[in-house]
Structures are given as structure tokens and as C-alpha cells.
One Martini backbone bead per residue (centre of mass of N, CA, C, O) as a GRO file, in nm:
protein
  296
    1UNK     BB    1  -8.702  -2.703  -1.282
    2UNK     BB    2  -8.459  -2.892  -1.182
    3UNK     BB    3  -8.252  -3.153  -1.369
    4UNK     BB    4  -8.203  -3.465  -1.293
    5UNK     BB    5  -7.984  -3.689  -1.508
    6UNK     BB    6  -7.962  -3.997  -1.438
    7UNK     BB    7  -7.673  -4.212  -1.525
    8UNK     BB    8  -7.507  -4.492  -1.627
    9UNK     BB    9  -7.255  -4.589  -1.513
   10UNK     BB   10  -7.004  -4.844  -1.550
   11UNK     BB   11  -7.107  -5.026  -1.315
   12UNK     BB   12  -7.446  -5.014  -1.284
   13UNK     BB   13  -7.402  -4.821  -1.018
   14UNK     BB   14  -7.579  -4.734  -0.704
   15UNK     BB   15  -7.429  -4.632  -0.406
   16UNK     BB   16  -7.433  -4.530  -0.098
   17UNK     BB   17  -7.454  -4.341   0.204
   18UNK     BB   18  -7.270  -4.092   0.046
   19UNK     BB   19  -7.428  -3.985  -0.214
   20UNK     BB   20  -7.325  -3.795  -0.483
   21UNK     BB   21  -7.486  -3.513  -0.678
   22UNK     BB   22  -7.341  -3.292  -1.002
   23UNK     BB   23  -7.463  -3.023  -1.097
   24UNK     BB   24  -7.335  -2.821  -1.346
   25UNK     BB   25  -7.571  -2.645  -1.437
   26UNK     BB   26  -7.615  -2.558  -1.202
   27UNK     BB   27  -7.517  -2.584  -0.912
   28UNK     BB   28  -7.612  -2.906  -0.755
   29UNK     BB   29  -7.628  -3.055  -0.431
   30UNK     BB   30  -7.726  -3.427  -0.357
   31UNK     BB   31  -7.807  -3.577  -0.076
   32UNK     BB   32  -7.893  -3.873   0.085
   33UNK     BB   33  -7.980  -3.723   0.351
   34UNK     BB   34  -8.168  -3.497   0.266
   35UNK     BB   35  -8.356  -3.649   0.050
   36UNK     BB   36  -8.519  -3.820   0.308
   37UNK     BB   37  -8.682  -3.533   0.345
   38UNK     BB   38  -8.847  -3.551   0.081
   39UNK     BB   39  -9.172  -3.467   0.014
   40UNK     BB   40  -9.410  -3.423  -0.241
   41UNK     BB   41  -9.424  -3.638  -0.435
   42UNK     BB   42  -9.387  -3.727  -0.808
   43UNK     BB   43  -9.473  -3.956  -1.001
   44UNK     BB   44  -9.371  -4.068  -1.330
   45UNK     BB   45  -9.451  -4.386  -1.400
   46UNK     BB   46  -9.478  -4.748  -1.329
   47UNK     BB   47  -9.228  -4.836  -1.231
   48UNK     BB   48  -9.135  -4.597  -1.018
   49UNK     BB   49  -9.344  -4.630  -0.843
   50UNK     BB   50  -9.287  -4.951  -0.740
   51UNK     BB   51  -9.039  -4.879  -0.620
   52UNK     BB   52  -9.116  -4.708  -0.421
   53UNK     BB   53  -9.296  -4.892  -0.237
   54UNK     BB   54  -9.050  -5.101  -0.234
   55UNK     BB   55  -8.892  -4.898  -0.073
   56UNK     BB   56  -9.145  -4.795   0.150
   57UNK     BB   57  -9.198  -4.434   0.019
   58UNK     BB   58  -9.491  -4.383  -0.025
   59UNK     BB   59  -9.564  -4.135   0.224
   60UNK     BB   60  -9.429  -3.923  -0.014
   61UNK     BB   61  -9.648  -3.956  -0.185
   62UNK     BB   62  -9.905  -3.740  -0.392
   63UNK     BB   63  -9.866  -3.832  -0.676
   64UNK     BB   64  -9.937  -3.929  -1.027
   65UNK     BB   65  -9.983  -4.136  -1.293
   66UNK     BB   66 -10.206  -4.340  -1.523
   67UNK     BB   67  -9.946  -4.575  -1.541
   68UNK     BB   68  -9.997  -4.598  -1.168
   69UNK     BB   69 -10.138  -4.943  -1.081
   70UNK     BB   70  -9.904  -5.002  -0.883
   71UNK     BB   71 -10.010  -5.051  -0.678
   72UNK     BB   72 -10.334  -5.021  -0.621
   73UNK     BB   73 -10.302  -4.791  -0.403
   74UNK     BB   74 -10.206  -4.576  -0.593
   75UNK     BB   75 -10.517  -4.484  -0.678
   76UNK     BB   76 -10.564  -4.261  -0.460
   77UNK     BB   77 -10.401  -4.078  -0.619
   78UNK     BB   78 -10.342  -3.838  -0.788
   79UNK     BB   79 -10.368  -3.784  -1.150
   80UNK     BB   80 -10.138  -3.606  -1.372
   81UNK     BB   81 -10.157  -3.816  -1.615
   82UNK     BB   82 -10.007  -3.898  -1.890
   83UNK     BB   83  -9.681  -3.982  -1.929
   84UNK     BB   84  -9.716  -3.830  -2.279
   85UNK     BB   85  -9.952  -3.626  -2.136
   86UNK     BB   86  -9.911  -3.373  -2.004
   87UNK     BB   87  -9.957  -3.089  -1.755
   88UNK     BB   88  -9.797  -2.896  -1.574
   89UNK     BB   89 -10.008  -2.793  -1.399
   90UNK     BB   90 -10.122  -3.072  -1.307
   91UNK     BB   91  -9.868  -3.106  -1.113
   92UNK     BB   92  -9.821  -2.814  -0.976
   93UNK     BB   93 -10.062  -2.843  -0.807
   94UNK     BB   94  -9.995  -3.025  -0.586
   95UNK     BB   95  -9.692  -2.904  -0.487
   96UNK     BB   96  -9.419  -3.018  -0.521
   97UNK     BB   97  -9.063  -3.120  -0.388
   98UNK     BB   98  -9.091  -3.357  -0.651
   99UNK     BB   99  -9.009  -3.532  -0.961
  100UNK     BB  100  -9.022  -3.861  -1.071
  101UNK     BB  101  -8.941  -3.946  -1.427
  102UNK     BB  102  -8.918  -4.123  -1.708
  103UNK     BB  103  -8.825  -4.162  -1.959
  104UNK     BB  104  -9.030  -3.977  -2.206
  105UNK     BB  105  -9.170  -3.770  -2.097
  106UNK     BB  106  -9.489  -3.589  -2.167
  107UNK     BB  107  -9.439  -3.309  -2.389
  108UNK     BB  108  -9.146  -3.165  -2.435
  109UNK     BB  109  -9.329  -2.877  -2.317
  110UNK     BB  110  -9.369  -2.962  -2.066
  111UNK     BB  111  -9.120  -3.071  -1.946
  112UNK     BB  112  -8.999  -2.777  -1.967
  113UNK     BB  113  -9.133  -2.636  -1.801
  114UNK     BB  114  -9.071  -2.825  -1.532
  115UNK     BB  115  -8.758  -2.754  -1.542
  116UNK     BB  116  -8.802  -2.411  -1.503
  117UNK     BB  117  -8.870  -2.480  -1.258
  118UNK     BB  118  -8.795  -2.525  -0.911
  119UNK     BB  119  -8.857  -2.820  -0.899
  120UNK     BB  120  -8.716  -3.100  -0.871
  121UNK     BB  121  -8.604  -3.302  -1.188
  122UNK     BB  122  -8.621  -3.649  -1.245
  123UNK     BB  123  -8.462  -3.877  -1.489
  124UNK     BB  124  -8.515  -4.168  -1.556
  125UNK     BB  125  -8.384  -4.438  -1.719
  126UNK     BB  126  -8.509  -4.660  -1.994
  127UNK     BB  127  -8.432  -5.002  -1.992
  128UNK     BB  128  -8.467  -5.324  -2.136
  129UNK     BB  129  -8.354  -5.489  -1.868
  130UNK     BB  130  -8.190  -5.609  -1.608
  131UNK     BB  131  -7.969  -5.360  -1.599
  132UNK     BB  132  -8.176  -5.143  -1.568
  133UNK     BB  133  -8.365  -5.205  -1.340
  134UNK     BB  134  -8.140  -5.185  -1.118
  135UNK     BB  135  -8.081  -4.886  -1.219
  136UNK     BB  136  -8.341  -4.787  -1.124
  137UNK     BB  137  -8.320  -4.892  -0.834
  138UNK     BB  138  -8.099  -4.685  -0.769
  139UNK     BB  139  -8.165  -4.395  -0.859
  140UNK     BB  140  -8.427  -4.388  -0.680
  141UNK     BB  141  -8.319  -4.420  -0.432
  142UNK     BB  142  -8.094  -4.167  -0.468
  143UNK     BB  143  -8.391  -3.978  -0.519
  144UNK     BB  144  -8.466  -4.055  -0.203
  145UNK     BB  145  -8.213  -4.129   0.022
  146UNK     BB  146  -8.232  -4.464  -0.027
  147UNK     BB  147  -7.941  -4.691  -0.105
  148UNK     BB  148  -8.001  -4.918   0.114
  149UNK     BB  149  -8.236  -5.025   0.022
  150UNK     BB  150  -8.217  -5.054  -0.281
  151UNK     BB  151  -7.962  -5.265  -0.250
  152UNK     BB  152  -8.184  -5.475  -0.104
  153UNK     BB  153  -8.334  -5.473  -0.393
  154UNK     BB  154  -8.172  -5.538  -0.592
  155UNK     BB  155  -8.096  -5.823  -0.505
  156UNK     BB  156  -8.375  -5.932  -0.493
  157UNK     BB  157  -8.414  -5.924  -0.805
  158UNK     BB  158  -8.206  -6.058  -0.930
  159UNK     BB  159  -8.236  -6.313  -0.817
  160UNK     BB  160  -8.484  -6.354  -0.977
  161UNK     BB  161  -8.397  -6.365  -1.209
  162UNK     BB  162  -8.223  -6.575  -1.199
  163UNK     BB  163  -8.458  -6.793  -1.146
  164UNK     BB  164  -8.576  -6.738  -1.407
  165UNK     BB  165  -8.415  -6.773  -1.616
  166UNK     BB  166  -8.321  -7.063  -1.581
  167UNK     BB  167  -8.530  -7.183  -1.577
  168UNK     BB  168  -8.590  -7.136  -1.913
  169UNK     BB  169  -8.337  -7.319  -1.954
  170UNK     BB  170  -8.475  -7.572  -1.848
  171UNK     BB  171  -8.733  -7.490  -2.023
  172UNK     BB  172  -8.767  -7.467  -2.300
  173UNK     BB  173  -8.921  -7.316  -2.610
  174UNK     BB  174  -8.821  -7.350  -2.914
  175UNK     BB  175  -8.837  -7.026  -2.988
  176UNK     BB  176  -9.113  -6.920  -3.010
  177UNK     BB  177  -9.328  -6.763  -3.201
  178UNK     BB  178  -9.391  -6.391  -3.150
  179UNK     BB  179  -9.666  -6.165  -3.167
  180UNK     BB  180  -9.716  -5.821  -3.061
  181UNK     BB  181 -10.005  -5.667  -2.986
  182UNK     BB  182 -10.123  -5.366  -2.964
  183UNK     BB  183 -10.305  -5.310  -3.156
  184UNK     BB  184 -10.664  -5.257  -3.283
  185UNK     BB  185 -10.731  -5.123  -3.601
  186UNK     BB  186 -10.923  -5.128  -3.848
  187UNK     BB  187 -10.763  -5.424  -3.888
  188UNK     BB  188 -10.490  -5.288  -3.776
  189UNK     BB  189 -10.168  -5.388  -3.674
  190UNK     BB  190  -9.987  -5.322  -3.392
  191UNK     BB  191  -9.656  -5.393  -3.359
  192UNK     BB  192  -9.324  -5.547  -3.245
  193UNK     BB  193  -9.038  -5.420  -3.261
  194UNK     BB  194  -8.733  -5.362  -3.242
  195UNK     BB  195  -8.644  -5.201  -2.936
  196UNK     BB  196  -8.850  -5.340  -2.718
  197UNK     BB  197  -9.038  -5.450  -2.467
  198UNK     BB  198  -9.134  -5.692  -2.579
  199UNK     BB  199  -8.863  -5.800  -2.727
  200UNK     BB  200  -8.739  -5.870  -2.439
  201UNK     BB  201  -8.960  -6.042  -2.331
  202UNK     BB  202  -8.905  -6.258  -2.524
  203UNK     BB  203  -8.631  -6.313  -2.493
  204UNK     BB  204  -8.652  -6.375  -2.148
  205UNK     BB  205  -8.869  -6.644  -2.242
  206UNK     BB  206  -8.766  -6.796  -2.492
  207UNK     BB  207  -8.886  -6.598  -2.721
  208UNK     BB  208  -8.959  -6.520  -3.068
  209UNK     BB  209  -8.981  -6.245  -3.272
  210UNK     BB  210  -9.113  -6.186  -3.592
  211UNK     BB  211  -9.020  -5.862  -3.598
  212UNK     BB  212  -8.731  -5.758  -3.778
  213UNK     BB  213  -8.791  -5.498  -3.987
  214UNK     BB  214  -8.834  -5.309  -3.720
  215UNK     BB  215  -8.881  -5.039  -3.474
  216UNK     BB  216  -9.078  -5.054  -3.293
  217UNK     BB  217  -9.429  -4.949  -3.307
  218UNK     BB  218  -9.586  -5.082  -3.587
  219UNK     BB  219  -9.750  -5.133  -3.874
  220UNK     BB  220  -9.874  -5.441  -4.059
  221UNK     BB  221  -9.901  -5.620  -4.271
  222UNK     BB  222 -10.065  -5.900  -4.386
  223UNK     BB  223  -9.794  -6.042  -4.529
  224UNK     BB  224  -9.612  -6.035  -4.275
  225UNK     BB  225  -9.802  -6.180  -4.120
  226UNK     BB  226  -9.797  -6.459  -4.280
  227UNK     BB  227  -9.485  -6.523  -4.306
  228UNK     BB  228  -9.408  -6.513  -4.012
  229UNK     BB  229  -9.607  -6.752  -3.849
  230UNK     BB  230  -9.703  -6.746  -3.549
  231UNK     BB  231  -9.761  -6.916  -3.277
  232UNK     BB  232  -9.812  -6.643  -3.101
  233UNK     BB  233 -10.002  -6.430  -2.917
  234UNK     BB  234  -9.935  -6.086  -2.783
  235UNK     BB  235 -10.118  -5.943  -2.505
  236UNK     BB  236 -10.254  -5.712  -2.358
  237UNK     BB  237 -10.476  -5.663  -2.035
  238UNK     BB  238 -10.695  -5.465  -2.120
  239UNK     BB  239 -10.966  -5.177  -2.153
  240UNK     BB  240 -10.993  -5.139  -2.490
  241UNK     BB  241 -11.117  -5.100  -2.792
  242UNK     BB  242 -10.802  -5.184  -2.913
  243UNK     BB  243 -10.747  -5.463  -2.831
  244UNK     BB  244 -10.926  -5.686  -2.876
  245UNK     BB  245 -11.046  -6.013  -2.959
  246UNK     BB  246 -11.007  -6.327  -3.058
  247UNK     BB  247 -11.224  -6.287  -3.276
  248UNK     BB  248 -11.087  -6.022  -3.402
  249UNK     BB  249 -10.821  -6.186  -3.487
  250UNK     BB  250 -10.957  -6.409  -3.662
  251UNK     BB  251 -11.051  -6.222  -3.877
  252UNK     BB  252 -10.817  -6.184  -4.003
  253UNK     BB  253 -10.640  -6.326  -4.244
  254UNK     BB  254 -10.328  -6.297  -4.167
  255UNK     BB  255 -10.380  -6.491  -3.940
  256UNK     BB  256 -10.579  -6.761  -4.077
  257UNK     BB  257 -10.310  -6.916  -4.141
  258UNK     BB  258 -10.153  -6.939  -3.857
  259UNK     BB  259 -10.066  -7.145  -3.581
  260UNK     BB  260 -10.204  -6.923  -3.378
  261UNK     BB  261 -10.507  -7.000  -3.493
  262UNK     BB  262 -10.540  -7.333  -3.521
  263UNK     BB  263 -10.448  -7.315  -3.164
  264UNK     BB  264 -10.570  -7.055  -3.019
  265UNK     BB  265 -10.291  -6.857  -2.966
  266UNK     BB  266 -10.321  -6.669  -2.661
  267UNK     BB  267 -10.158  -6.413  -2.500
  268UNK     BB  268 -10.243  -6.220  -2.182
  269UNK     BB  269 -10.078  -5.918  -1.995
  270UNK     BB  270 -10.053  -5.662  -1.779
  271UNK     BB  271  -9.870  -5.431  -1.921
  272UNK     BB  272  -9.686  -5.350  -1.667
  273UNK     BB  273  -9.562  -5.598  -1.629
  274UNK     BB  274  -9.467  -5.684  -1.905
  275UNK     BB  275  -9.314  -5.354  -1.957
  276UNK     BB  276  -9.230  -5.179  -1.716
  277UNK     BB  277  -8.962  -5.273  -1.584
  278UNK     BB  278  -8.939  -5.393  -1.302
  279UNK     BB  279  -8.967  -5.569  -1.000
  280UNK     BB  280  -9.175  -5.774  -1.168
  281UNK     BB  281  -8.985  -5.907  -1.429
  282UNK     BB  282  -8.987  -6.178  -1.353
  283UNK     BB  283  -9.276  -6.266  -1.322
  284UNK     BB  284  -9.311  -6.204  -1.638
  285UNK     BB  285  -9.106  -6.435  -1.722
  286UNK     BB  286  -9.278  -6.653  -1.593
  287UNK     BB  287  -9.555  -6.601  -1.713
  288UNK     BB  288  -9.409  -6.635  -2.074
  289UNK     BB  289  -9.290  -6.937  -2.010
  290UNK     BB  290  -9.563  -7.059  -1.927
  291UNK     BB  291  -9.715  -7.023  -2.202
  292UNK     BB  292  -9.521  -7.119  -2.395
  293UNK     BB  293  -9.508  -7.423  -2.282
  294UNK     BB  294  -9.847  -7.422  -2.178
  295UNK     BB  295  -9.837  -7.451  -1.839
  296UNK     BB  296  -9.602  -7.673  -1.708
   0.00000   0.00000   0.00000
């Protein structure tokens, strides 16, 4: 599978409808007036699939990953797997004539043979941020050979931000302090350090991530989780036994004693919408500056 990994150019965009990439790699020339003809596509992360649609060319996809739960229609179609823990056979038995796979798909193995089979696998890299998205939609739609289609999502997405962010500056919420809980396992907190998706959409919705010694999500002690002192706990949407209910938050003393206990101040947002950092990433910071201002 020849593999074709869209970095981001210096002025973090792509389009035009006569776009080409020359992959040096291999020798291959990929015209976006070609790529519009090719179908039985699968799609592999759950902001790429919502992209495909939101391009209107989701009639091209064949299977997803079983991230790709957006839009519903989505679920109709076969899931080749975990998009962390694929597998080649079953990504190859559906028949693809294109790949389109968000960065971090794996494992590595798998990824590399998808890599050396005959066909074509693109990489789309995954930034948190406002120009990751834009840039996620450019990418998406030139391995789609839709540029034009593309540049007027991502104005329209942009725009969203635009509004979205405005009111978090017009309705400030005074920093709250949020701590981001991946998992409860055991009694123990798996939250979200900098360099994370969540670490970034709690600061474009206006609220402070209070885990900031350590990158990445991993295991939080008891008393770093006391010291940090947390007004807000946010969690995905959910459903899984790792998730934990609010009396399972407050059951841990850790907790018991932070003004999110006290206010029993707990916010769930869809994980997809929350993390996902796609086309509905406005959506996403206007629904958690809505939850830390009180909803108001």
C-alpha cells in the first residue's frame, strides 16, 4: 500500500483545483481531478469519516474504524476495527482503492503492512487546534480530489470558530480550573496532561487544565489530584465500565475535598465532539464554555 503522508505546508493550507502531490518515494503523481473517481474508500479515525461526510462524499466510503460513530449513518457500514489496534486483513478484506487514516493509527505493524500492500494509504496528521481542523479539511478533501468542496468547508468551519470563540471572550469564565478524567480504573484517575486533546479544548473554551506536570494522559496521584484543587471535573459521554459514575468520583477521597465535589461540578460531553477536532470542534467549545460558565 503506497502511503502518502499530507504534511502541513508554511501557510497551513491546501487547495486548488489543479492540486498535486508528488510523492518522491514512490514515483507517484496524484491529481485531485483523478482522485474525485476513486470509490470504495475506508476511512480510519472518527474526524476523518465526519469530514468525508460533511464533504458530502461519504457514497465513496466502503467500511470505517469503530471511531467513526458521526454522523449515526455512519454505523451502517462495516467496521474494520479499533483505530489504535487495527488489523491489516480486515481493513484489506473489505477491497479498498484508498486508505485515509488519521496519524497514530496502528499498531505499527499493521500500519506497515497496510503500508507495502499495492494500495494507495494516506496519512492525515492530527494538531489540536483551530488550524489542525482546517488543515485536516484540506488534506481530507485533496486525498479526495474534492479541493473545491474543501476550501468552503473549511471557511464555514472557520467561521464557527470565529463565533465560537468571540462569546468565550465575551463571557469569560474566569479560568476554572478543570481536570479531565480519562478513565476510572481501580480507584485510580487517568487524567489529561498538556499536549493533549483535551488539554486544548479546555483552553479554547476558556477554562485552566490543572494537570500541567506531565504530558500526555496518565495515572494522577491522590494528593496532586488535592493540591490541584480542581472547580470543574470533565468527562466523556460514555459507555463503559472505565467511565465511572458521579458517586464513583466522589467515593475517592482525592475528590472529597475539592470545590468540584462540594458544587458536585461535573461535565460529559460526547467524546467524539469533545476530542475529535473536526468539523464540530466550535460546537464542542461552545457546549464546555457553556457547562463552565453554569449554562447560562
Amino acid at each position: 500500500m503506497k502511503r502518502l503522508s499530507f504534511r502541513p505546508n508554511p501557510l497551513g493550507l491546501v487547495h486548488g483545483a489543479g492540486i498535486a502531490f508528488f510523492v518522491a518515494a514512490f514515483g507517484w503523481q496524484v491529481h485531485a481531478e483523478q482522485q474525485d473517481k476513486v470509490g470504495n474508500i475506508v476511512s480510519i479515525g472518527g474526524s476523518i469519516t465526519e469530514i468525508v461526510y460533511a464533504l458530502d462524499q461519504q457514497h465513496r466510503l466502503i467500511a470505517r474504524d469503530t471511531t467513526s460513530v458521526y454522523p449515526p449513518e455512519a454505523l451502517s457500514m462495516p467496521d474494520v476495527g479499533y483505530v489504535r489496534a487495527l488489523s491489516p486483513e480486515g481493513v484489506l478484506s473489505v477491497g479498498p482503492e484508498l486508505v485515509i487514516a488519521e496519524e497514530g493509527a496502528g499498531p505499527a505493524t499493521a500500519v506497515d503492512v497496510l503500508r507495502k500492500s499495492s494500495i494507495p494509504y494516506v496519512d492525515i496528521p492530527e494538531t489540536d487546534s483551530r488550524a489542525g481542523v482546517l488543515e485536516k479539511i484540506h488534506l481530507v478533501g485533496a486525498a479526495l480530489g474534492v479541493p473545491e468542496r474543501a476550501e468552503t468547508l473549511a471557511q464555514k468551519v472557520d467561521a464557527d470558530f470565529e463565533n465560537a470563540i468571540a462569546a468565550v471572550k465575551a463571557r469569560p469564565v474566569d479560568q476554572r480550573r478543570v481536570l479531565f478524567v480519562l478513565s476510572l480504573q481501580g480507584g485510580r484517575i487517568l487524567a489529561a496532561g498538556t499536549n493533549t486533546g483535551a488539554d486544548a479544548i479546555i483552553g479554547l473554551a476558556g477554562g485552566t487544565n490543572v494537570i500541567q506536570n506531565f504530558a500526555g494522559y496518565k495515572p494522577v496521584t491522590e494528593e496532586a489530584i488535592a493540591a490541584a484543587q480542581p472547580d470543574v471535573i470533565l468527562m466523556m459521554e460514555r459507555r463503559t465500565s472505565h467511565a465511572g459514575t458521579n458517586d464513583d468520583l466522589w467515593k475517592l477521597p482525592a475528590l472529597a475535598q475539592t470545590p468540584a465535589a462540594r458544587n458536585e461540578a461535573v461535565v460529559r460531553i460526547d467524546g467524539l465532539l469533545l476530542l475529535g477536532f473536526g468539523p464540530r470542534t466550535p460546537q464542542a467549545i461552545s457546549a464546555l464554555h457553556s457547562a463552565l460558565s453554569g449554562g447560562s
